[in-house]
TINUVO-867111 format. One record per residue (C-alpha): x, y, z; residue in one letter. Coordinates in steps of 0.02 Angstrom, whole numbers, plus 32768, in hexadecimal, padded with zeros to 4 digits. Layout:
BEGIN
XYZA
...
//
This chain:
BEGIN
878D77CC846BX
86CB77D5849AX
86A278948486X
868478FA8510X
85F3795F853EX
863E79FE84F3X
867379BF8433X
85B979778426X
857F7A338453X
86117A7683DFX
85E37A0E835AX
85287A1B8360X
85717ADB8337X
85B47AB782B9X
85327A68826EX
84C17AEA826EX
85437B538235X
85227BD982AAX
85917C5C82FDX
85BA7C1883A7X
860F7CC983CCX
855C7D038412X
857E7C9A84A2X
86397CC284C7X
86747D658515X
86C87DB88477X
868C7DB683D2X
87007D0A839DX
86CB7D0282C3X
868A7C5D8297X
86FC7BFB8202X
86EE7C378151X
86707BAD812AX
85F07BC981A1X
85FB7C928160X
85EA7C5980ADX
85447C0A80E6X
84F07CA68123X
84E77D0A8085X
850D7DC5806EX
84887E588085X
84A17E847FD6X
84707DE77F77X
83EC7D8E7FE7X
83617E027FBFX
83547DC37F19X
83967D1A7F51X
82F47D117FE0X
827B7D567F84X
82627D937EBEX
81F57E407E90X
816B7DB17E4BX
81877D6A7EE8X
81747E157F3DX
80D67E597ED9X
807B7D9C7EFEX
80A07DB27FA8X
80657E5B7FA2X
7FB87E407F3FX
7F8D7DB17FBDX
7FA37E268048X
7F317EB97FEFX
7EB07E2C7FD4X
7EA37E24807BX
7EA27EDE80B3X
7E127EF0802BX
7DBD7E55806DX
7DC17EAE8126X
7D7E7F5480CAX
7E287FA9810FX
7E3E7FF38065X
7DE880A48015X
7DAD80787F6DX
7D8381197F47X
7DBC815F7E90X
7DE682017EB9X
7E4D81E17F55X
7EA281567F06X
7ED181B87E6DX
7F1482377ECBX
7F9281D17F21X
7FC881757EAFX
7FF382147E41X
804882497EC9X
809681A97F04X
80E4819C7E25X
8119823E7E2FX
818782077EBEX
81A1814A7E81X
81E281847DBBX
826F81C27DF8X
82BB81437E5FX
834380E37E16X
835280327E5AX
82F37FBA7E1FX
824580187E09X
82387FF47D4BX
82057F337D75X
81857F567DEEX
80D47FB47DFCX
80B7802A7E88X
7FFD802C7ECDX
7FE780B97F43X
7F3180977FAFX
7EE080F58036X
7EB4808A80E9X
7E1A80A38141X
7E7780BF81DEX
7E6C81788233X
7F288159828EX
7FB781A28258X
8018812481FFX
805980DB814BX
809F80458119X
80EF7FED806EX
80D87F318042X
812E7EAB7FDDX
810F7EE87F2BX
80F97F997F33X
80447FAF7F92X
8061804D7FF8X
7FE48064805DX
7FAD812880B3X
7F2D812A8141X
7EB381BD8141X
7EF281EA81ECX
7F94820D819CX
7F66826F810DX
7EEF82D18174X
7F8E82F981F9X
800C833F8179X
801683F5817FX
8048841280C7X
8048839A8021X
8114838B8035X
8104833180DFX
807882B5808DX
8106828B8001X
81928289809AX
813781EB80CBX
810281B88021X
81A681D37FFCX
81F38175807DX
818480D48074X
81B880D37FB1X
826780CF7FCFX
8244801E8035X
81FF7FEC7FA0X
828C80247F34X
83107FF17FB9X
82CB7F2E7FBAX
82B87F40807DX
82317EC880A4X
82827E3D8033X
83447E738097X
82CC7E5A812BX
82987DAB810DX
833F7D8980E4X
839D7DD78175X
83027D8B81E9X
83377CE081B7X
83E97D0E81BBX
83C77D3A828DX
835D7CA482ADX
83D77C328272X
84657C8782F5X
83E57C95837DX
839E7BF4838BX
844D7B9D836EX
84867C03840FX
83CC7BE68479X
840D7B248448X
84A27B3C8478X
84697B858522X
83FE7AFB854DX
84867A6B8521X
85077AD38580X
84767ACC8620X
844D7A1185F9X
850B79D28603X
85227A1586A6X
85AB7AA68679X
85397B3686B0X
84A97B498728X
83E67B818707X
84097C2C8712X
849B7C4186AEX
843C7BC7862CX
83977C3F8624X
840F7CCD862EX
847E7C91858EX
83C47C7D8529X
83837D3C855BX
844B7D72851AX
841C7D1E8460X
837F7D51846EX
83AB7DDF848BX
842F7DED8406X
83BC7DB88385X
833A7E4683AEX
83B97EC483B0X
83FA7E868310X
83577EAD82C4X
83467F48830CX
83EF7F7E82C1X
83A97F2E8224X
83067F9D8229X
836F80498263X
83DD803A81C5X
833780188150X
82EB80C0818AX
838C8131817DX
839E80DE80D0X
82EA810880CFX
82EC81B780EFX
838F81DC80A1X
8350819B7FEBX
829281DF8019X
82CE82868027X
833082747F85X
828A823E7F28X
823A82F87F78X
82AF835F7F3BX
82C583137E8EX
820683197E81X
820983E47EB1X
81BC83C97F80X
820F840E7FFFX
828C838B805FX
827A83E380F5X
81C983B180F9X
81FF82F98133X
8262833081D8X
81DE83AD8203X
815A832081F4X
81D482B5825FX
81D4834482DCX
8129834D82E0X
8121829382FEX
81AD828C8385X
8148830D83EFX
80AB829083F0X
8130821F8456X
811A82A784DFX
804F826484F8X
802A81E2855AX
803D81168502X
7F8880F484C6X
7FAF819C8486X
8051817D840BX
801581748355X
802980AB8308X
80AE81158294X
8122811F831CX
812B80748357X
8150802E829CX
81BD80C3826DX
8218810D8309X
824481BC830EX
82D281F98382X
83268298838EX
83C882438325X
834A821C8291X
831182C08299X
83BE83168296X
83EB829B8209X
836782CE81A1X
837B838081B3X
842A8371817CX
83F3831680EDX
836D838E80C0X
83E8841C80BBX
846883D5803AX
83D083FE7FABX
839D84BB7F8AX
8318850C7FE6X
827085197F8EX
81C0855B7F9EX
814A84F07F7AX
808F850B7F73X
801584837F98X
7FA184437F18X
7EEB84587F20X
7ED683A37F16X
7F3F83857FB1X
7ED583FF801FX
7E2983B67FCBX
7E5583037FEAX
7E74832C80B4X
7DC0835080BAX
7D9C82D4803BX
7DF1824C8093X
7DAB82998149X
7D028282811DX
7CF681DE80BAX
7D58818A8156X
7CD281D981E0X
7CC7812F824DX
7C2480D98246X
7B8D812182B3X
7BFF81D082A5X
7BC38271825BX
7C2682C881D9X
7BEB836981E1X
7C10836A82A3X
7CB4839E8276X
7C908447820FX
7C1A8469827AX
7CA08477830BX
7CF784FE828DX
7CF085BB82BCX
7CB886208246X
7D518681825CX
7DCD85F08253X
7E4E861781D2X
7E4E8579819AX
7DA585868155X
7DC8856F80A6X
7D9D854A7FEDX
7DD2847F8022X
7D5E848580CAX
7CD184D78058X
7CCF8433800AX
7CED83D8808CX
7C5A840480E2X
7BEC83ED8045X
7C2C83368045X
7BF8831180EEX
7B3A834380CAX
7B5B82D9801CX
7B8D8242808DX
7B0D82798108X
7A7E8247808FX
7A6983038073X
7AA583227FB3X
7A2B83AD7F97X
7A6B841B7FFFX
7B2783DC7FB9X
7AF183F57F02X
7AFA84C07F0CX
7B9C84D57F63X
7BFE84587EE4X
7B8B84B77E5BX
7BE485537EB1X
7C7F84FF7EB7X
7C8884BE7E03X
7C4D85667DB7X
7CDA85C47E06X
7D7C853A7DF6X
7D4684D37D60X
7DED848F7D52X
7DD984357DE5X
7D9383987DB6X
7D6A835A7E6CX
7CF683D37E71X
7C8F838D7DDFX
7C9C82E57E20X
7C4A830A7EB4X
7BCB83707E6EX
7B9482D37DF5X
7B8A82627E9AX
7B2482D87EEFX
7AB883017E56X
7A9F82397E40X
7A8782317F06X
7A0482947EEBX
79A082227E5DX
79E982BA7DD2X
7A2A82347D5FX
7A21829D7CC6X
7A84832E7D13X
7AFA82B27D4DX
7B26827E7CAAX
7B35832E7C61X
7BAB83587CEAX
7C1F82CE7CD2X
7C1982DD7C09X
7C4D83A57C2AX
7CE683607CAEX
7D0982E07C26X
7D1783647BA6X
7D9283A67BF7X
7E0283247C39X
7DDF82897BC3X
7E0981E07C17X
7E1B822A7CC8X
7E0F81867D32X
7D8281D67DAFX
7D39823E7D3EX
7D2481A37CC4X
7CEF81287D5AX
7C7A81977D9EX
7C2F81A27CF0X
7C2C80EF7CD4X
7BB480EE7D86X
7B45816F7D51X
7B3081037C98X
7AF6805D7D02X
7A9580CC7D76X
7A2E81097CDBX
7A2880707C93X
7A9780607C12X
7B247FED7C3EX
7B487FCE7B87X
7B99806E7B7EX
7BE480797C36X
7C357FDA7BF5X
7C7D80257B61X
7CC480D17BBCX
7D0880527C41X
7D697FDA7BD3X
7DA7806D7B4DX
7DFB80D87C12X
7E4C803D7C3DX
7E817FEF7B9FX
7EED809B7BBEX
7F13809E7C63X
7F4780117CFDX
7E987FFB7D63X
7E747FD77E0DX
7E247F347E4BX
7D8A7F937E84X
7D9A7FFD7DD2X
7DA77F457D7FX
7D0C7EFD7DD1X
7CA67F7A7D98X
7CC67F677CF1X
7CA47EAD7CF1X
7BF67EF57D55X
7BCE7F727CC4X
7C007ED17C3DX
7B8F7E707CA0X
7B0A7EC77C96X
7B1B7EF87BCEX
7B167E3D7BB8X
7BCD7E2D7BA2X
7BCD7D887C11X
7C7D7D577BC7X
7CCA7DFF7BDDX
7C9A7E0D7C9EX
7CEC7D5E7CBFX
7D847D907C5DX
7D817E2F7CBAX
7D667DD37D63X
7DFD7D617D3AX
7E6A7E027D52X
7E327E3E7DEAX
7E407D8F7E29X
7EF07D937DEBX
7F027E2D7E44X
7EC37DEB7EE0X
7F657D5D7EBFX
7EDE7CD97EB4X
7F3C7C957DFDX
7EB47BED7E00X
7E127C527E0BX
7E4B7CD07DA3X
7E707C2B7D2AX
7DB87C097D6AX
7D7D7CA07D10X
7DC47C917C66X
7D847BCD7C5CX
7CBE7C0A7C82X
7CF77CAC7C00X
7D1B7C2B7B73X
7C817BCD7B9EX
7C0A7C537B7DX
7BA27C197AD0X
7BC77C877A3DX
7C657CE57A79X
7CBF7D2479DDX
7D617CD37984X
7DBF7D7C79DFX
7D817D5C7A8FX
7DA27CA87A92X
7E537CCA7A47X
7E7D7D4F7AC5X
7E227CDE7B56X
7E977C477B25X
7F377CB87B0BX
7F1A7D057BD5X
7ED97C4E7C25X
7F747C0B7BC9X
7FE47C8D7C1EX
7F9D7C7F7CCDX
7FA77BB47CC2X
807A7BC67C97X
806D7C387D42X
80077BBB7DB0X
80797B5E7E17X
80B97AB27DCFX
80667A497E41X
7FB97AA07E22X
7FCD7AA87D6DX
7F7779E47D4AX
7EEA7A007DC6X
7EC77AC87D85X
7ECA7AC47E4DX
7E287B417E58X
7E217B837F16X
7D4F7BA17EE8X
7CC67BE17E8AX
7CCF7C897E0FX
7CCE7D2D7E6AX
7C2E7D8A7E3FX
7C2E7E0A7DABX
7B707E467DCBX
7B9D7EB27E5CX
//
């Protein structure tokens, strides 16, 4: 019997093993087989992609934001964050002990937040500068880790493949109904905008259910870490009244995380189920607004337009705008008239190390390099191994010419402690310049590896071991790292060494 027309279209279905119910009228289940071959939400996340997967993907796409300059390597800010963003993080319970969370600042004065494959959150200064209180900055902190924690962006991938496969069986199916003659033009293009349709919806659906898990396990993480849950619907609040303004208007926040007046009520039922609290905001929080204000002033911009728009009588004027406004003359290539309000500032709170920090970079600004140094050794007294403190003091060492010891400060704070990229290429600088050739390639090699570039990183460690003179412990820890990175690079690279280009430069 030479088949008709309609068993070629049925059986081109049913090779694809789609769902041939998105064409029908009712919801008809396709055969047990075909269901088998479209894998369940709860596996496929690991099935599509792995955490190393995840934290590749993730490092390739922060090589790229630093590349654009999108990212605030500033110690201070960063520090903050990602003290805030652990303190959050530790006490989630899926999943977080196999993975690194990286908490960064954008350059990027709309309201908006984002996590990646791998654990990169990422905060722009227009958010941070828009929260009313430190609990509604760890709402969204809050909130982005539990994507992290909830495998959402691998589930994504996974339930993205999962609707192209249905979709573009039923667009095919469309057209080969149209072709054959069984339907006209209309109903054809019609029968395409109904999968299409089907398949954005799906995703949608798919993206509604990520942010109520989202919220529901965010607010969790607040009240376990002592903020106030209600924080996260009253920020949600305050977003859903921006949808009021006109378009150009709505904050980027809003278009990737949509608030509605459901989510809100959902979260505020959520927020009551955990005892009310009182919760004071840290002086960090309130310093690193106007920190994070004034390092992000847009090019060609003034800083100090914006205290200067401040009434005296504003009751907001405050302890954090006090610095704030010394900052912006700091950035404003005016340190000496900086250096006696963080003097001021230091004398009365010298707990706060910010304000010793500043006072260094000001004092250096301003050609002081010995005072520099004496403020940073008194901050250091205080708080040993404080990341900023400790970078900053590692700057002031090459500034006054002694990179030996900048090296050795450097290398003893992160031998301790996980540094950043930016933290890591200044160490291999300060090596560098000591004469430690073999150190700043071996140092370079990780913040390649960071960048997920595995074959210059390999690069680095093959110029480290073929500086002359190196010592029987360098080369052995050189060969035990290049031999590690060579069992990660990619089969098919592993002959060739597959090197994508020259070293990255460790002399700044």
């Amino acid at each position: 019997m030479k088949p008709t027309p309609r068993t070629r279209f049925l059986a081109l279905l049913a090779g694809l093993g789609a769902c041939a119910w998105l064409l029908l009228p009712s919801p008809v289940l396709a055969s047990e087989e075909i269901q088998e071959q479209l894998p369940a939400m709860g596996t496929a996340a690991q099935a599509t992609l792995s955490t190393e997967d995840e934290y590749r993907i993730g490092r390739m796409i922060m090589r790229g934001l630093r590349d654009s300059g999108a990212v605030l390597d500033d110690p201070e800010i960063t520090e903050y964050l990602q003290s805030l963003g652990l303190r959050l993080s530790s006490l989630a319970h899926e999943g977080t002990t196999e993975r690194q969370f990286n908490y960064f600042m954008v350059r990027d004065s709309g309201i908006n937040a984002f996590a990646l494959p791998g654990g990169f959150i990422g905060v722009n200064e227009g958010l941070v500068v828009e929260t009313a209180n430190e609990s509604e900055l760890a709402a969204v902190l809050a909130h982005e880790t539990a994507h992290v924690t909830q495998r959402h962006i691998a589930r994504g991938i996974e339930d993205q493949s999962r609707t192209n496969l249905v979709s573009t069986a039923a667009m095919l199916a469309a057209i080969i109904v149209g072709a054959v003659g069984h339907a006209g033009g209309n109903a054809t293009m019609g029968a395409v905008a109904a999968a299409q349709g089907m398949a954005m919806q799906q995703q949608i659906n798919f993206t509604r259910d990520n942010e109520s898990e989202a919220d529901r396990i965010g607010i969790g993480l607040m009240a376990a870490a002592g903020f106030d849950p209600n924080a996260m619907p009253a920020f949600f609040d305050t977003m859903f009244r921006r949808t009021q303004l006109g378009p150009d208007q709505v904050p980027e926040m809003l278009r990737s995380h949509p608030v509605t007046s459901t989510r809100i009520a959902e979260s505020k039922a959520r927020a009551v189920q955990y005892p009310a609290v009182t919760v004071k905001d840290s002086v960090s929080y309130s310093l690193m607004k106007q920190r994070a204000r004034v390092l992000n002033t847009p090019p060609g911009s003034d800083p100090r337009a914006y205290y200067a728009s401040l009434k005296d009588n504003d009751p907001d004027t405050s302890l954090a705008q006090t610095y704030g406004k010394a900052l912006a003359e700091f950035v404003s290539g005016n340190p000496a008239q900086a250096i006696p309000v963080f003097e001021r500032l230091r004398s009365a709170y010298p707990q706060v190390l910010l304000f010793h920090t500043a006072l260094a970079q000001a004092q250096l600004a301003a050609g002081d390099t010995r005072a520099a140094l004496t403020t940073l050794e008194r901050a250091l007294a205080l708080a040993p191994r404080n990341v900023p403190v400790t970078v900053r003091y590692g700057e002031a060492l090459l500034q006054a010419g002694r990179p030996k010891a900048a090296h050795q400060v450097l290398l003893d704070l992160f031998n301790n402690v996980q540094p950043t990229q930016d933290q890591i290429r200044l160490t291999a600088i300060a090596a560098n310049a000591a004469g430690d050739v073999a150190d700043a390639y071996s140092y370079m090699a990780e913040y390649d590896l960071m960048s997920g570039d595995l074959p210059l990183a390999i690069n680095q460690l093959e110029l480290a071991l073929s500086v002359p003179n190196i010592s029987d412990v360098q080369r052995a820890r050189y060969v035990a790292r290049l031999k590690e990175l060579r069992e990660a690079l990619p089969k098919r690279q592993r002959d060739t060494n597959g090197s994508s280009g020259g070293p990255s430069n460790p002399k700044g």
